[in-house]
C-alpha positions as CSV (number, residue, x, y, z in Angstrom):
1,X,91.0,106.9,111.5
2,X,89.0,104.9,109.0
3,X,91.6,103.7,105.4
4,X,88.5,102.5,102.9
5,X,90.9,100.8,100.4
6,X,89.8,99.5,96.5
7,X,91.5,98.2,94.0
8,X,90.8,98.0,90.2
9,X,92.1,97.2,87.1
10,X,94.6,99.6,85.8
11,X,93.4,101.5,82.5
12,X,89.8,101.1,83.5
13,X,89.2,104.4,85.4
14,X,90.0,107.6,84.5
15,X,91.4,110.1,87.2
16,X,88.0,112.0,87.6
17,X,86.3,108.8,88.0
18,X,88.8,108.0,90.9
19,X,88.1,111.2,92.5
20,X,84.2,110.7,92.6
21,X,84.6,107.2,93.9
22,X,86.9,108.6,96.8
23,X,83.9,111.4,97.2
24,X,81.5,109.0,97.3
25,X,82.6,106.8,99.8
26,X,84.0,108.8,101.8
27,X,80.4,110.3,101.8
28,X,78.6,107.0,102.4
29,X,81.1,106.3,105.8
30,X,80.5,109.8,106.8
31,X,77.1,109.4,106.9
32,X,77.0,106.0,108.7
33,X,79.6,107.3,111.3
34,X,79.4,111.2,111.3
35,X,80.4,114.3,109.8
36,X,83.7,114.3,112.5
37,X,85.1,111.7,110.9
38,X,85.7,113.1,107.5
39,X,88.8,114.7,107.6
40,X,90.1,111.9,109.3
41,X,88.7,109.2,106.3
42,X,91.5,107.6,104.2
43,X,90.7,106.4,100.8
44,X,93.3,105.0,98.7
45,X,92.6,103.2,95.0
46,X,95.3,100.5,94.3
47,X,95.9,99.9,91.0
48,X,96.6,96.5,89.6
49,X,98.2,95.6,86.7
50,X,95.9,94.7,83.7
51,X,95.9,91.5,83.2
52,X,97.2,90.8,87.1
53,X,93.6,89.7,88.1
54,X,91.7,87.0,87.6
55,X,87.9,86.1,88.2
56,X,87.1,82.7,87.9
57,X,90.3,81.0,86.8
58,X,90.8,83.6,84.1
59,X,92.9,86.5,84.2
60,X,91.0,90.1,83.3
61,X,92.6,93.0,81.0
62,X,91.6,96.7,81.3
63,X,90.2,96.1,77.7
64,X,87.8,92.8,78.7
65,X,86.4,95.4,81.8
66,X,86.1,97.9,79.6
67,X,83.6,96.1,77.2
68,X,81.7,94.2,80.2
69,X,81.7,98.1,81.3
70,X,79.9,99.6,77.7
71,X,77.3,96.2,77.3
């Protein structure tokens, strides 16, 4: 059984944005590995804690996504 796992900042997406990004690659490892395989394809979004990840030395908020996000 395939497990696609992501994890984001918490705050950044909202629940129907989860949902298409579970859609859509659930789609995109269907259509690699076949059509069988979909009801068999685990995809769980892990939440971490705004301000609980860091990119380059610096810790990230839900809020400094959120504007790199809008431009």
């Amino acid at each position: 059984m395939p497990l696609i796992q992501v994890k984001v900042v918490a705050g950044v997406f909202t629940t129907s944005q989860k949902q298409q990004i579970i859609e859509r690659l659930t789609d995109a490892l269907v259509e690699v590995q076949g059509e069988n395989l979909r009801q068999h394809t685990w995809c769980v979004i892990e939440e971490i804690a705004s301000g609980a990840w860091g990119i380059g030395g610096q810790s990230q908020t839900a809020d400094d996504i959120n504007a790199l996000a809008s431009g």
